[in-house]
N, C-alpha and C positions, 0 to 999 in steps of 0.2 A: 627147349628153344635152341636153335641150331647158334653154334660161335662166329662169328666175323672172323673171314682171315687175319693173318698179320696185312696181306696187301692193302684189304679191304680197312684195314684199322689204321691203314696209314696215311690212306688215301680223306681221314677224316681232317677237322682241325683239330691242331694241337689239344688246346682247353677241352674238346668234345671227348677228346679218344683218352684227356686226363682223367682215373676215375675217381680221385678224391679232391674236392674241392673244397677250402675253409670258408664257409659261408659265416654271417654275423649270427644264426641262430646253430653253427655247429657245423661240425665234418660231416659233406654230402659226399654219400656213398653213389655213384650214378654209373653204373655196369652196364645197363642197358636201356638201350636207348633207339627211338622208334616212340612214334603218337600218331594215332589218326585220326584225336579229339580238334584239330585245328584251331584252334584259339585265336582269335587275330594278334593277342599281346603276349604270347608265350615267348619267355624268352628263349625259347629252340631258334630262334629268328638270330639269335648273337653267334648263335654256333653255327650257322649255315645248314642248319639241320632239320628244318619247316616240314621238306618235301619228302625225308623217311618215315612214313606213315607204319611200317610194319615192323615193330620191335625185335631185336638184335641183339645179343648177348657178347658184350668183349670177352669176358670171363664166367667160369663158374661161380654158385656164389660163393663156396669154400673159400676161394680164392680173394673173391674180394673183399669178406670178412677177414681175412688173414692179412690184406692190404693195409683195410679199415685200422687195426686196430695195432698195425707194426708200425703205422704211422709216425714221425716224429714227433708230431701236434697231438697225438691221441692219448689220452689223458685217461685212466682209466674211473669210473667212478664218476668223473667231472665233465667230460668233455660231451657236448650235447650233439647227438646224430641225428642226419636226416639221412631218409632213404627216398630215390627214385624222386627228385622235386625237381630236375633240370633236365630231364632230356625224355621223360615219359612219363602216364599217369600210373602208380604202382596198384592200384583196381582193376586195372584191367582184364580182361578174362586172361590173360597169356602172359601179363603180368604176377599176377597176384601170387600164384603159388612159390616164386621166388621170393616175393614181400615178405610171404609167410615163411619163405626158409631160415631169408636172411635175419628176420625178427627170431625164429626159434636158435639160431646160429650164437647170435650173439647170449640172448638168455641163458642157452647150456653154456658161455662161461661163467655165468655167473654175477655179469656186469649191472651196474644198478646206474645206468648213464642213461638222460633223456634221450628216448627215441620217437623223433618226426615223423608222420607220414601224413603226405600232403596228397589230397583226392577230389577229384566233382564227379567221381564217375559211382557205378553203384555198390553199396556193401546191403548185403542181405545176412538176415541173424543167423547162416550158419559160417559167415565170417568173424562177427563177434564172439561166436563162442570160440574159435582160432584165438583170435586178439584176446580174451580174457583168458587164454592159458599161461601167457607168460610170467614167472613170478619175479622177478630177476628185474630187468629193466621197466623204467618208466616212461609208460606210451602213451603217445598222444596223437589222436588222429584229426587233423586239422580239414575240415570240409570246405571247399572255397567255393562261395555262391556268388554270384555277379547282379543277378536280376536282369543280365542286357537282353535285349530283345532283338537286336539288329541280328541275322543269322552271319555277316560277315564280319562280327567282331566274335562272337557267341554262336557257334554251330551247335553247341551242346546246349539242350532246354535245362533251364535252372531247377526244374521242376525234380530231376534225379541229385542232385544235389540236397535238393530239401528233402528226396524223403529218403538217402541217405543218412541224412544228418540225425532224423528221426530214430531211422532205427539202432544208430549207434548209441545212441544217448539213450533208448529204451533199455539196449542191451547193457549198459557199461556196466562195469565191474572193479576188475581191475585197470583199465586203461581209462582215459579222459578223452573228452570230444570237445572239439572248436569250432564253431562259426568261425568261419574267415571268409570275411564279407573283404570283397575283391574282385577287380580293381573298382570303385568309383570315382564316376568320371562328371563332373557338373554337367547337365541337362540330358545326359545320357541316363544314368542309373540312379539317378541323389533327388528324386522326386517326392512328395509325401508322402505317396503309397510304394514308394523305392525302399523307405525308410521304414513307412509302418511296417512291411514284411520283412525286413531285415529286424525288429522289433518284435514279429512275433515267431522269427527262427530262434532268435536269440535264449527261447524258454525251451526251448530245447539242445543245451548246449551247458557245458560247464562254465563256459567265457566264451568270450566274444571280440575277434578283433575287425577292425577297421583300418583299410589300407585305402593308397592309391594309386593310382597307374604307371607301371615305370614303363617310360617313352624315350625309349634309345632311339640310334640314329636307323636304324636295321627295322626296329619297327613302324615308323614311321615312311620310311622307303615300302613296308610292306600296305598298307596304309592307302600310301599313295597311288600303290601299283595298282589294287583290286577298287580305286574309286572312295575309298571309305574317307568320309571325314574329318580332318583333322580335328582332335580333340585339342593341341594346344598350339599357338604358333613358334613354338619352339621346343628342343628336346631337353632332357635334361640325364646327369649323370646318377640323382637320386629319383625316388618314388615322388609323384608330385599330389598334392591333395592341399587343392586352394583353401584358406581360411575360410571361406563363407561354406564352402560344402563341412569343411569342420562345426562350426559353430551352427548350422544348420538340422547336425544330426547331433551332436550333445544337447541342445534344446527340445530335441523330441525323446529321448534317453533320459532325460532327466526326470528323477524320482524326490521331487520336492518334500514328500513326507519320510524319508529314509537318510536319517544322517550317517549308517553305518557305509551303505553302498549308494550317494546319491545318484550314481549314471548305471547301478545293477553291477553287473557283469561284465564289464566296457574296458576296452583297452587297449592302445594307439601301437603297442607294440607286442609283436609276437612271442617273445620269449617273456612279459610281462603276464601275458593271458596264461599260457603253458604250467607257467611256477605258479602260477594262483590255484589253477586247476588239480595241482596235487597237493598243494599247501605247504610251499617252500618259498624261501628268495628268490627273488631272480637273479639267474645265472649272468645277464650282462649286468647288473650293477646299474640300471636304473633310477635307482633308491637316487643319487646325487644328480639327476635333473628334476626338479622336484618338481619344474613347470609342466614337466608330462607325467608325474604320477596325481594330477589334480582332479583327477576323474576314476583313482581306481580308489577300491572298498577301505575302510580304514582297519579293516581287522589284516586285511594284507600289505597295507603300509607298515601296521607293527611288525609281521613280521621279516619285511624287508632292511627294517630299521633294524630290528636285532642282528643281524648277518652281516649290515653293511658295514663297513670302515676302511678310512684311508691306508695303501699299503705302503710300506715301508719304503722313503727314497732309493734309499742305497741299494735296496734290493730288486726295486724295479729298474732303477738305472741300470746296473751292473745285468740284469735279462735284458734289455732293450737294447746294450747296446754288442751283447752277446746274437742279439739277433740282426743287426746290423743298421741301429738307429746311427744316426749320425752327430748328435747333440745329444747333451745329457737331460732328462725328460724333465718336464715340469708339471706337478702335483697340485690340483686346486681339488675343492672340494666339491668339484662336478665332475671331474677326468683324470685323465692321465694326458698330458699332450707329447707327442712323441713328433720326433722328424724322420725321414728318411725310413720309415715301415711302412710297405704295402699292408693289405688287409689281414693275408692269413695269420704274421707274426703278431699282428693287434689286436686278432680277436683270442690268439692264443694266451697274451697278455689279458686282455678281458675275461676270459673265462678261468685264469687261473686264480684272478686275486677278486672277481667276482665285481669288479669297477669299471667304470667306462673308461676306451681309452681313444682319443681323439687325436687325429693326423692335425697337426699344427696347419699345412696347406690347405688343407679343408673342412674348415670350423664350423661348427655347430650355430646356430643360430638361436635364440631364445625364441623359444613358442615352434619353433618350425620343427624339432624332435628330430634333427636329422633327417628331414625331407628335401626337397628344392625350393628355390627361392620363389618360384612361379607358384601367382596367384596371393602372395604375400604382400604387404605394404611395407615396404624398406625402410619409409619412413617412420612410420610408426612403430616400426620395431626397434628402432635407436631411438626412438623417446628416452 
């Protein structure tokens, strides 16, 4: 894959032409970048980067595994990666062989750190045998299915997704596979037969997560321009996923004769489904909202419960404010709340002590798991 100039890499946005970004599920690796899957909700729309359909390399991947992992945030062991989830799909045909490098890259150090790969495009089983070579890191391949049918939100048939997902989960070994049911959107994809097929992808998968559509202002604009209709009448700065389509699909998820796992394999957040799937804790520290572990298995609650604990004031103080909090933090037994920290230093603080850590200016709400407020009842949530 040929390199972008330095002109041409100048000529991008800042955040696009950054190639490490702290995401809340871990440091995304994003070197190259180019999709001509078009998605109407892809966030390439934040980066002004919709309309580079033919994938691009800033760097080798030597290079940017050597970025990856000299990082200041990179944690060796701890710090959970993803690769290729923001600015291309890494299945790609012209893709893939760098997936593949950058996955063997990191395994010959040695590194045992979760590693993301986020796909709807096709994996066929002499990929799996690729992906079940790695012995080192802990991989998980997250398959994101929509079900949409409109071609101008969804140009990709859901149908390579599904039999993606199939033959991961056929093939697996050593790596784990996800359902990542995404985005739905109320009357769009959240229908019965929406849900019974996300129900029966779901048995083929290790875990299962459920998301909703994050509707920035960029997408929305985009939206508007090609005719498409708005899904909500306003945008928002979190993922939105109204109560009723919640409660809609845990009612049909629900395993009334199973008191170990009653919703199965189900699970509202991604690094929740991940750590299940290899049979660990979860790396965000989940365990302390305990209104959103009400649906996951209880054999994985024990073992979230065993890993979790409050960290130490004085030592998360004295990090937070080494990172440039501006008050000194406050510790409840859901969070950490901090002031004056953008995200990367707060998920760096979350992944280190394995606890939630919450921006004081933008609080969490009960029941909403860190979603947006749309589609929620305000009032009844301060009952």
């Amino acid at each position: 894959m040929p390199l972008l100039t330095n002109e041409q890499i100048s000529a991008l946005k800042p955040e696009l032409a950054d190639t490490i970004e702290y995401r809340k599920s871990g440091l995304s690796l994003n070197h190259i970048i180019g999709c001509p899957l078009d998605c109407g909700y892809c966030v390439r729309h934040l980066f002004s980067n919709f309309e580079l359909k033919t994938p691009r390399a800033l760097m080798s991947d030597e290079a940017a595994v050597d970025l990856l992992t000299s990082h200041p945030y990179f944690q060796t062991d701890v710090t959970p990666i993803q690769i290729f989830n923001r600015a291309t799909d890494p299945m790609l045909p012209v893709v893939k062989p760098h997936t593949f490098n950058v996955l063997r890259l990191l395994d010959q150090r040695g590194l045992k750190n979760h590693v993301l790969v986020i796909t709807r495009w096709r994996v066929e089983p002499e990929d799996c045998d690729i992906l079940n070579s790695f012995t080192n890191i802990k991989l998980t391949v997250l398959v994101t299915h929509s079900g949409i049918k409109d071609p101008r939100i969804e140009p990709v048939d859901s149908q390579i997704a599904a039999r993606s997902l199939r033959t991961l989960y056929e093939h697996a070994q050593r790596y784990r596979t996800i359902l990542y049911w995404r985005p739905i959107v109320p009357g769009l994809n959240d229908s019965d037969a929406d849900i019974d097929r996300a129900l029966e992808l779901s048995e083929h998968a290790h875990a299962t997560v459920f998301t909703g559509l994050f509707f920035r202002n960029e997408i929305a604009e985009y939206y508007e321009s090609h005719g498409i209709p708005m899904p909500y009448d306003e945008t928002a700065r979190r993922k939105i996923m109204p109560e009723v389509s919640e409660q809609r699909i845990l009612a049909r998820f629900r395993r009334t004769d199973d008191i170990e796992a009653p919703y199965g394999e189900l699970f509202r957040k991604t690094s929740c489904a991940v750590t299940y799937a290899h049979g660990e804790p979860d790396y965000n520290g989940h365990y302390g909202i305990r209104d959103l572990c009400d649906i996951c298995p209880m054999s994985q609650l024990a073992v979230c419960a065993s890993a979790w604990k409050k960290p130490d004031l004085d030592t998360v103080n004295s990090q937070a404010r080494q990172l440039g909090a501006t008050s000194d933090v406050v510790i409840t037994d859901r969070a950490v709340i901090v002031e004056g920290l953008n995200e990367p230093p707060r998920y760096w603080l979350q992944h280190t002590h394995g606890y939630q850590v919450h921006d004081a200016a933008k609080p969490h709400h009960h029941r909403r798991h860190g979603r947006a407020d749309i589609g929620w009842d305000k009032a009844k949530e301060e009952q």
